[in-house]
C-alpha positions as CSV (number, residue, x, y, z in Angstrom):
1,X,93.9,81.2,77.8
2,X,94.3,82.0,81.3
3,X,90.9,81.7,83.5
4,X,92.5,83.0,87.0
5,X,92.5,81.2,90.4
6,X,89.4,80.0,91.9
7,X,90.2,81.4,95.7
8,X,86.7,81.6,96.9
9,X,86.6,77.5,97.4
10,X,89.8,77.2,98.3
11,X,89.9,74.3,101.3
12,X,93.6,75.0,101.3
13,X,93.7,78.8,102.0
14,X,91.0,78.4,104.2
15,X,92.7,75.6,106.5
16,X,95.8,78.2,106.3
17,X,94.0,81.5,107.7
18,X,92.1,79.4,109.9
19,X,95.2,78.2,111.5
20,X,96.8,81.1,111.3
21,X,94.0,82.8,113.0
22,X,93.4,80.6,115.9
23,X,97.1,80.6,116.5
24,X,97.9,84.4,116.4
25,X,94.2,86.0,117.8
26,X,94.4,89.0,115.6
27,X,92.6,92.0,116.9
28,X,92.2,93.0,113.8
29,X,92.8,92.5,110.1
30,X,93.3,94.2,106.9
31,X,92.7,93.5,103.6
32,X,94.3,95.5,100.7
33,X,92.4,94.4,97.3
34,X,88.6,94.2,97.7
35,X,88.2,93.6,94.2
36,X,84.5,92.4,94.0
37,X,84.5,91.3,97.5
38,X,84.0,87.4,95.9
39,X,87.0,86.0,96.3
40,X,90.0,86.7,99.5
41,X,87.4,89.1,101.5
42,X,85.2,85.8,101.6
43,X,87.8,83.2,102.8
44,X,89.3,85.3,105.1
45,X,85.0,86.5,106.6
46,X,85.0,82.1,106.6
47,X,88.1,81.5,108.5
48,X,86.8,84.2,111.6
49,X,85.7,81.6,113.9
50,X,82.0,82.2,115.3
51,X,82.5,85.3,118.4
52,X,85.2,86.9,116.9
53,X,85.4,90.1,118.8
54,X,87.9,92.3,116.7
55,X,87.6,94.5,113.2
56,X,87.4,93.3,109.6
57,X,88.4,96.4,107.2
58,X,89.2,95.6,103.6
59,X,90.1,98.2,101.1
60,X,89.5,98.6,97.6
61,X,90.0,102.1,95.6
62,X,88.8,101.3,92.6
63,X,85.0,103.0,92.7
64,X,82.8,101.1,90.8
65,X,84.4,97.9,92.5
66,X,83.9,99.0,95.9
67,X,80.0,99.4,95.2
68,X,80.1,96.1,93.4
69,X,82.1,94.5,96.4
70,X,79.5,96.4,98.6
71,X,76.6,94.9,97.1
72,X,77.9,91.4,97.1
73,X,79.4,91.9,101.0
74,X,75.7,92.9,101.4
75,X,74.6,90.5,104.4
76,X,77.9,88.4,105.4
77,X,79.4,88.2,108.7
């Protein structure tokens, strides 16, 4: 039975788009694939260092996930 990957807590992918962050400055980023804004959208909200100036859109088309991701964005960063 497959259970899917555990993202959220991810140490590893957090270490990477830290890095990866501090390294490139983005001005912005992008995310394509909201989902329930659980997972990727809060990693990525984590690995912004404290200041960052610069824009955070992430995109999700499916409707009733986008209010569900909206809900539980609700309040972050």
């Amino acid at each position: 039975m497959h259970t899917g990957i555990e993202v959220r807590h991810s140490d590893k992918l957090h270490g990477t788009l830290s890095a990866a962050i501090a390294d490139f400055k983005p001005e912005c980023v992008i995310e394509t694939g909201t989902y329930l804004g659980t997972g990727t959208t809060q990693v990525i909200l984590r690995a912004l260092p404290d200041g960052w100036v610069g824009d955070f859109s992430t995109i999700e088309t499916n409707r009733a996930r986008y209010l569900e991701a909206k809900l539980n964005l609700a309040g972050t960063k």
